[in-house]
C-alpha positions as CSV (number, residue, x, y, z in Angstrom):
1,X,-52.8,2.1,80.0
2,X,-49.8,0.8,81.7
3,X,-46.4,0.6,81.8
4,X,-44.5,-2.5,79.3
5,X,-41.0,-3.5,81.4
6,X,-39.9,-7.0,80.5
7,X,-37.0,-6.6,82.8
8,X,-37.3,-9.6,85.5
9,X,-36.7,-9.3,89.0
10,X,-32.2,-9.7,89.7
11,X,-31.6,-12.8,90.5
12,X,-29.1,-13.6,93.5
13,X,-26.2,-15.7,94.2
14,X,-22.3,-16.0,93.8
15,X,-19.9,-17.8,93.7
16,X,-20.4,-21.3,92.3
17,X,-23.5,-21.5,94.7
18,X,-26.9,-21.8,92.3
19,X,-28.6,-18.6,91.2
20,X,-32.1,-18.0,93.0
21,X,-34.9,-15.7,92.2
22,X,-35.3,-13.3,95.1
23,X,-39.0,-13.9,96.4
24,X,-41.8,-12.2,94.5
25,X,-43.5,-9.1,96.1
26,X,-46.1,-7.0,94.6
27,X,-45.0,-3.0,93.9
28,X,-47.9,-2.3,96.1
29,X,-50.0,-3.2,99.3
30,X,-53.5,-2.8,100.6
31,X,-52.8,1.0,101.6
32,X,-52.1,2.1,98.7
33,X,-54.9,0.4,97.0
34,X,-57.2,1.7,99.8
35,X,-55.7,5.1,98.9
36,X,-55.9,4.7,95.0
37,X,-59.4,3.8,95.4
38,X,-60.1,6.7,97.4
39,X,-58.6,9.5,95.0
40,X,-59.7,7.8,91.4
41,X,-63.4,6.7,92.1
42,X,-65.0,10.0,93.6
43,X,-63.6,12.1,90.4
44,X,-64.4,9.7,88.1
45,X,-68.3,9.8,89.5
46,X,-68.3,13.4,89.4
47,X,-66.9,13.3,85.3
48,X,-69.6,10.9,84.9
49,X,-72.4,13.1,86.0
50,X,-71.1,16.5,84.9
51,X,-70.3,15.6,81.8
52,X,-74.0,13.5,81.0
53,X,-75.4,17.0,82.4
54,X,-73.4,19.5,80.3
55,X,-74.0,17.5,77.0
56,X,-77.7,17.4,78.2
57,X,-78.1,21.2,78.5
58,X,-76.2,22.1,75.5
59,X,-78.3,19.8,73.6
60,X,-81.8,21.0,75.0
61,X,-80.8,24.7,75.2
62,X,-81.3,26.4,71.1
63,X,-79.1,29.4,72.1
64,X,-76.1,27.2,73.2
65,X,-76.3,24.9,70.4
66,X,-73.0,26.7,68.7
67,X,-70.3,25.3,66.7
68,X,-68.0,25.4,69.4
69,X,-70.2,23.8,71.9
70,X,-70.8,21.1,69.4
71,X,-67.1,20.5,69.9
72,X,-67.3,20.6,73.8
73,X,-70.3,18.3,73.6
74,X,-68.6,15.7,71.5
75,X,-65.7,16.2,74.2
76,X,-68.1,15.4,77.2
77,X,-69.4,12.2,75.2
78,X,-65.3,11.3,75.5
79,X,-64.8,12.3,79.1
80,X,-68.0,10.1,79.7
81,X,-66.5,6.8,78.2
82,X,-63.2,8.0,80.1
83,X,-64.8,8.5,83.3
84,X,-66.4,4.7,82.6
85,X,-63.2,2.6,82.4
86,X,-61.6,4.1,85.7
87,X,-62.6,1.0,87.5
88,X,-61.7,-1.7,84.9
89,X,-58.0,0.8,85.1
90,X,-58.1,0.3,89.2
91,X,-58.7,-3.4,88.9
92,X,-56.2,-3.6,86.7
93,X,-53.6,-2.0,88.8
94,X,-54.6,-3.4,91.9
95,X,-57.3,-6.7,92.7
96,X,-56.6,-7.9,89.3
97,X,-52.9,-7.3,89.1
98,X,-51.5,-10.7,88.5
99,X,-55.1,-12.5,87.4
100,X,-58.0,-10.6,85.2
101,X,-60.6,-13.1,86.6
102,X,-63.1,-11.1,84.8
103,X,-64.1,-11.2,81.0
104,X,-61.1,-10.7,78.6
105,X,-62.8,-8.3,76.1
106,X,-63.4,-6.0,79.0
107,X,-59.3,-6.2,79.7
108,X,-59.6,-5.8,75.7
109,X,-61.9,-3.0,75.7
110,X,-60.5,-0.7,78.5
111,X,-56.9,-0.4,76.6
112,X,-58.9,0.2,73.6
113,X,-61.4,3.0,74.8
114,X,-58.4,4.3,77.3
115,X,-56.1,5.2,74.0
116,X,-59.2,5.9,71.4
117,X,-60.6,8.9,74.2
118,X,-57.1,9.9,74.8
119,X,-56.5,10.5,71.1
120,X,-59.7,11.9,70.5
121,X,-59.6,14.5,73.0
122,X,-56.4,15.8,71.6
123,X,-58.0,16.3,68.3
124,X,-61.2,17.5,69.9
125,X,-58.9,20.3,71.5
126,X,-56.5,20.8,68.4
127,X,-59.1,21.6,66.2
128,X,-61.1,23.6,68.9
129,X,-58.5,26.0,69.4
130,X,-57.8,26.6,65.4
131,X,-61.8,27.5,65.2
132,X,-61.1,30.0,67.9
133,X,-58.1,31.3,66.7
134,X,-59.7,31.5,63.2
135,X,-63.0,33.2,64.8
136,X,-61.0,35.8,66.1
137,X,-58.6,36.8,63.0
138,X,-60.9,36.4,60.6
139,X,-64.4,37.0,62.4
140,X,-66.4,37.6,58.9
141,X,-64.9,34.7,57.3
142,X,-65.8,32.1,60.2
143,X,-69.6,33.6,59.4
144,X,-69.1,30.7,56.7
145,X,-68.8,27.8,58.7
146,X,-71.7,26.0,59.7
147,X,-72.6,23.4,61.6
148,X,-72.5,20.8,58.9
149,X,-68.7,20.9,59.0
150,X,-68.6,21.1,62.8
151,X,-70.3,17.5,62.6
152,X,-68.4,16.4,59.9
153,X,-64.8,17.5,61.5
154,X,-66.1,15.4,64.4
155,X,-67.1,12.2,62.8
156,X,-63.2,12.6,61.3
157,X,-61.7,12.7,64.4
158,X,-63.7,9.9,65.9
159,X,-62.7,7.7,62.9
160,X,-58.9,8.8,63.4
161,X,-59.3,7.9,67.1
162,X,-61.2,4.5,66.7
163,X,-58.6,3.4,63.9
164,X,-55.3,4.2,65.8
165,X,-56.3,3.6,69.1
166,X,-59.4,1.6,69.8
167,X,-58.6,-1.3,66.5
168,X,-55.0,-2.0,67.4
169,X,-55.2,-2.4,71.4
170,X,-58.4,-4.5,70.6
171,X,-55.4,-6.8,69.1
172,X,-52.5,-6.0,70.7
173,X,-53.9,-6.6,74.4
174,X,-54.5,-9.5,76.5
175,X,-55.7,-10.6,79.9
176,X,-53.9,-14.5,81.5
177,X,-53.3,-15.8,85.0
178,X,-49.5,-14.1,85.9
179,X,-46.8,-17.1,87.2
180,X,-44.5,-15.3,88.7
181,X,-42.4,-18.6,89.4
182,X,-42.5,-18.6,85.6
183,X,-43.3,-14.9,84.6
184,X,-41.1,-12.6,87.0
185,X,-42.1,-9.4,84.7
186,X,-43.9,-7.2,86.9
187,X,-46.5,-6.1,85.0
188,X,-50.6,-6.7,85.0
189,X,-51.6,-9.4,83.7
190,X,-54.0,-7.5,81.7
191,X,-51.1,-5.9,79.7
192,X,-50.0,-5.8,75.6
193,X,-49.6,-9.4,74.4
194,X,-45.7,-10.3,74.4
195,X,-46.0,-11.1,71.3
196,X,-47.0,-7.3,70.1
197,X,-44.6,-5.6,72.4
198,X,-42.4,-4.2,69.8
199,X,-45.3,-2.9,68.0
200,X,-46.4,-0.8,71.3
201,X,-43.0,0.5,71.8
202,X,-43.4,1.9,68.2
203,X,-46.3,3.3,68.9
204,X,-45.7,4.9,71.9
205,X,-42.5,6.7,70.7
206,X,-43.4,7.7,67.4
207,X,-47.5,7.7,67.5
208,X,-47.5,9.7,71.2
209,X,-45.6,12.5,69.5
210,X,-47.9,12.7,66.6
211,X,-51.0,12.3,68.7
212,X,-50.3,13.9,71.5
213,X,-47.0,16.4,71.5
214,X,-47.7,17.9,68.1
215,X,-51.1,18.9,68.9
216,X,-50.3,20.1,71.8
217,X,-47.6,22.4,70.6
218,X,-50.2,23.7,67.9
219,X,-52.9,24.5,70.5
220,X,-50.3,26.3,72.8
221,X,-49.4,28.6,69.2
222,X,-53.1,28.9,68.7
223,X,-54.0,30.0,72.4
224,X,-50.9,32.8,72.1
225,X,-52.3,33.6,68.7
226,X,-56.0,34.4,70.1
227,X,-54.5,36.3,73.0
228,X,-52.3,38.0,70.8
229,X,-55.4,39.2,68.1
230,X,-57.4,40.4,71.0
231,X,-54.7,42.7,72.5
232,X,-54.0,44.2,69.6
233,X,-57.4,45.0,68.6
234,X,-58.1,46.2,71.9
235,X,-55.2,48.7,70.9
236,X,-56.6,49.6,67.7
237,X,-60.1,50.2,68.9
238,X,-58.5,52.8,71.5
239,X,-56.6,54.7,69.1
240,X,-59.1,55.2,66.6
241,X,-62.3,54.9,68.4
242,X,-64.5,58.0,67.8
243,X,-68.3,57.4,68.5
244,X,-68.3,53.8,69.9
245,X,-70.4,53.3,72.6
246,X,-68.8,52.2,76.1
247,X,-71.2,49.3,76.6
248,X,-71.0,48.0,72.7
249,X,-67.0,48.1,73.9
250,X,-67.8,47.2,76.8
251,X,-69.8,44.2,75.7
252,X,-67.0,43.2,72.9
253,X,-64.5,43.1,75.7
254,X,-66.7,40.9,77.9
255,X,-66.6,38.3,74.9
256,X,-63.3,38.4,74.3
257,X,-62.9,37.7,77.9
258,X,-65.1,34.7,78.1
259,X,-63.0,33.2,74.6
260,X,-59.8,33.7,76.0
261,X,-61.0,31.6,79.4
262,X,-62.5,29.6,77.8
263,X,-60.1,28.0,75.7
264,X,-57.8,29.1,78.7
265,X,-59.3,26.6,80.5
266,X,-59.5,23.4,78.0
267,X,-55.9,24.1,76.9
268,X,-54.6,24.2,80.5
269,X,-57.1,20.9,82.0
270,X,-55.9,18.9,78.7
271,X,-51.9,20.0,79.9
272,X,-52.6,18.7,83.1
273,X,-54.1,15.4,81.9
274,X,-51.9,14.5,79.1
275,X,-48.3,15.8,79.6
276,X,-48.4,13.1,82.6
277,X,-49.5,10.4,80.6
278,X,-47.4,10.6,77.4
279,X,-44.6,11.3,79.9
280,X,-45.0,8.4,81.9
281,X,-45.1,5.9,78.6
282,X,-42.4,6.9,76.9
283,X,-40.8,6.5,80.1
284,X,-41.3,2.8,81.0
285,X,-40.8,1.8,77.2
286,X,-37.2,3.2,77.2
287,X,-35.9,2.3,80.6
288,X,-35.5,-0.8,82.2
289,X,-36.8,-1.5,86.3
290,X,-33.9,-3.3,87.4
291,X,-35.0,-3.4,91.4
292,X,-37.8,-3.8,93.7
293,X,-37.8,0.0,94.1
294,X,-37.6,0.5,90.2
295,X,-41.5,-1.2,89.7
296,X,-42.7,0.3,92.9
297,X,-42.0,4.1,91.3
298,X,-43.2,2.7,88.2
299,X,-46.4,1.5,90.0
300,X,-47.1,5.2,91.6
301,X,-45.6,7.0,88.8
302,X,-48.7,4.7,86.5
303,X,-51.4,5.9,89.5
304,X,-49.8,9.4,89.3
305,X,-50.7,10.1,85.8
306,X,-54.1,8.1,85.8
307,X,-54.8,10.4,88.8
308,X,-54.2,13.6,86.8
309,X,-55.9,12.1,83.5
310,X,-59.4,11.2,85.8
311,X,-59.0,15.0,87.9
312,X,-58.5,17.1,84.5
313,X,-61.5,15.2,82.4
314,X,-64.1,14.9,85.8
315,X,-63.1,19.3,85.8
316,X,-63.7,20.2,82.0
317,X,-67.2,20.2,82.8
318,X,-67.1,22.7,85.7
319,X,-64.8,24.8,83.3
320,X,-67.5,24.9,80.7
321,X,-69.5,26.3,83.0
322,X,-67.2,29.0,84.5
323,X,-66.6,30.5,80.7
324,X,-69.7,31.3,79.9
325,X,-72.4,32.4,81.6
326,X,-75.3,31.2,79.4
327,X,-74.9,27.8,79.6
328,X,-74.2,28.4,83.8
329,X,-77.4,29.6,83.7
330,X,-78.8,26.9,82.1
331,X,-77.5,24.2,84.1
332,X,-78.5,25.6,87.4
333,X,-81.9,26.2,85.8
334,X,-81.5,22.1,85.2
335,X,-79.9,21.2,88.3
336,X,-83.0,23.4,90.1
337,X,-86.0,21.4,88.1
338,X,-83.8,17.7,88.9
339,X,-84.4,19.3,92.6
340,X,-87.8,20.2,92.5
341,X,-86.9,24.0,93.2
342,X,-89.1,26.5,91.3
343,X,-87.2,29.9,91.1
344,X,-90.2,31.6,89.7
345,X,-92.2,30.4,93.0
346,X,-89.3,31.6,95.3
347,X,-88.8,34.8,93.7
348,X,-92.2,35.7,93.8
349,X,-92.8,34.7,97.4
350,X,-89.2,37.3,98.0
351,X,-91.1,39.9,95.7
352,X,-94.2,39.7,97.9
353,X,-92.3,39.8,101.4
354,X,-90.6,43.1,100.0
355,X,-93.9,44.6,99.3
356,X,-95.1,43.6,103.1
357,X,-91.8,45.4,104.5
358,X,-92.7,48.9,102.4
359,X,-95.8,48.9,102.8
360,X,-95.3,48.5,106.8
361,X,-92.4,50.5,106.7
362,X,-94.8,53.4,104.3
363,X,-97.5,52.9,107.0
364,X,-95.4,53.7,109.8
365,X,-93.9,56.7,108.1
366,X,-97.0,58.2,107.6
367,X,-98.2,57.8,111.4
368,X,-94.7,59.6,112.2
369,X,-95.3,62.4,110.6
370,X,-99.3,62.8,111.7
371,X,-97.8,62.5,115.0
């Protein structure tokens, strides 16, 4: 998405002398689209791949097909479509700035699968970290919960993010050959249609905070909430433990760990991603670039938080697979077959070279000794 300024470039002049426009510049040259290529493509092939792989081995794998990794699937398939638009959002910004030369509905589609992803990876994340928070408090409870509602809570939230996000933009945006002798807003020309401007800045004040700020504030609550349970169960268990075993606690402990990182992890990554990007809209729809200067921060400040968006969703995948170990496991077992590398063959051949060192180092004890 980008930034809506209808401020025009300051005209100059005094006097009775005729007003004229100062000359049209871009907010950005061939470095810094050099350099925006650069950071946004490599991350965005990365997100594509991890998150195709992680959804693959979650799927495949029974003992990893959980409720929670439903979720986290469902998330990748978001990440995915993400990852997809970056170029259409570099073209945009850069090669394409003042003409879309390529088909309108993709101009059309990127705003619309740009905001539909965005809102449904808040959700994703919202409800995620309720289910973990209610896991934890009331663990017997949760035991009613199946996969049926998992689905289910994820069709929702797809239908919530296809209705206010993907469905208006499809309307609201646009794509048109910029004259700047005529058109002196500096903005792409694949932008929101004038004619729904005030609509957007409706929507980005009052729908970012429901989409985005609420949410987030929940899911901060939630993740202090889960942290909170497991300390003080910890405390419980110490005080009147009697005959538990050290590795059943041990064990407990070691889940609890991998929860709390886990959702650690996704609640931190979706910070980083998000807080830039609601920031940065509410910003250009309530202030006004009067100077040159004013759209070049705009420009950068746009890149910034596109930047952070692409870095946070490419990583989610690679946090995934630091939390638990299972589904690590599994996607080096993956990543081992894509390579042709058989761990069974390589371990064996190791197991056989061991027995070839003892037995030498067996034979040569025994001479010693008969000597």
């Amino acid at each position: 998405m980008s930034e809506i300024n209808t401020t025009e470039i300051p005209e100059t002049g005094s006097g009775n002398e005729s007003a004229t426009l100062e000359p049209y510049r871009l907010p950005f040259d061939s470095t810094a689209t050099v350099a925006s290529a650069t950071v946004l493509l490599p991350p965005a092939s990365f997100g594509i791949c991890a998150n195709l792989l992680t959804a693959y081995v979650i799927l495949r794998t029974p003992k990893l097909r959980t409720i929670f990794n439903f979720f986290i699937v469902s998330l990748c398939i978001s990440d995915f479509i993400s990852a997809t638009l970056t170029p259409l959002f570099l073209y945009r910004r850069t090669w394409g700035f003042d003409h879309w030369t390529i088909s309108g509905f993709l101009c059309k589609f990127f705003w619309a699968g740009d905001t539909a992803t965005s809102i449904s990876t808040s959700f994703h994340i919202l409800c995620f970290s309720l289910l973990r928070l209610f896991s934890i408090m009331w663990p017997h409870h949760y035991k009613v919960i199946k996969l049926f509602h998992a689905k289910a809570c994820i069709f929702v939230i797809w239908i919530i993010a296809i209705g206010t996000g993907f469905v208006p933009f499809m309307i609201w945006t646009d794509a048109h050959k910029v004259d700047r002798s005529v058109d002196r807003m500096v903005r792409p020309s694949c932008s929101i249609s004038k004619y729904w401007i005030p609509q957007f800045r409706l929507f980005a004040r009052v729908g970012y905070p429901i989409l985005f700020y609420i949410p987030l504030g929940v899911i901060i609550m939630c993740s202090l909430g889960v942290t909170g349970v497991i300390i003080m169960r910890r405390n419980e268990r110490v005080k009147g433990k009697t005959n538990d075993k050290k590795c059943t606690e041990a064990q407990r402990q070691r889940k609890e760990n991998q929860a709390v990182l886990q959702l650690a992890l996704i609640v931190g990554s979706y910070m980083f991603g998000y807080i830039p990007l609601t920031a940065f809209h509410m910003y250009v729809t309530s202030t006004k670039a009067v100077t040159y200067e004013d759209h070049v921060f705009n420009w950068w400040f746009g890149m910034a938080e596109y930047m952070c968006l692409r870095l946070s969703e490419s990583l989610n995948p690679v946090f995934y697979n630091i939390a638990s170990s299972t589904m690590r496991n599994e996607t080096f077992s993956v990543l081992r077959k894509m390579c042709g590398i058989s761990p069974k063959a390589k371990y064996k051949d190791n197991s056989t070279k061991n027995l070839q060192v003892s037995a030498i180092t067996t034979s040569a004890g025994v001479k010693s000794s008969k000597t």
